[in-house]
C-alpha positions, 0 to 999 in steps of 0.5 A: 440861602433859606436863613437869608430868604426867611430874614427877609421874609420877616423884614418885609411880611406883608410883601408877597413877592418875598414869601414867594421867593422863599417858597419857590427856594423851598421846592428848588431846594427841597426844604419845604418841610423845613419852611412850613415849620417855620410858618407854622410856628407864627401860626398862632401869632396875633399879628403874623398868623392869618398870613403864616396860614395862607402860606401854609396852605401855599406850601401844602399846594406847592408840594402837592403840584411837586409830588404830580409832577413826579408822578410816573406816566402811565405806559404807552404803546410800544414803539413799532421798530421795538416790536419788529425787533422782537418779531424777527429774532423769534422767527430766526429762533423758530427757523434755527429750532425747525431746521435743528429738529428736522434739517439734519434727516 
């Protein structure tokens, strides 16, 4: 699918709708790093490397926005009905102690 993005890419370079497309394929696909080799290669290309530059930097943003959105969220309060749960087994396990210790006498 990405031979058949790029193809195009380079068919129809000045339209963004196409670099686009294989940019979003990128993140969905998880090849970006193989995508912005192939920028980069055009980097230096009279004609292409203004715009191979520019999507470049777009790769390095998408990736960024990728990597935050897989951040893991920061802890939260603990649930009350969690709490409650463990509020109860310690007190049955301090009664079933109490009544073990002195129950018997």
């Amino acid at each position: 699918m990405l031979e058949a993005l790029w193809a195009r890419v380079l068919e129809a370079w000045d339209d963004d709708r196409t670099h686009a497309a294989a940019i979003e394929h990128g993140v969905r696909s998880q090849s970006l790093p193989e995508l912005a080799g192939r920028y980069r290669a055009l980097v230096g290309d009279s004609q292409r490397g203004k715009v191979a530059e520019k999507k470049l930097d777009a790769i390095v943003v998408a990736a960024t926005t990728l990597l935050l959105s897989q951040k893991t969220p920061p802890p939260g309060k603990v649930p009350l009905p969690i709490t409650m749960s463990a509020f109860g087994i310690c007190a049955v396990l301090l009664v079933w102690l109490m009544w073990a210790l002195w129950g018997k006498r």
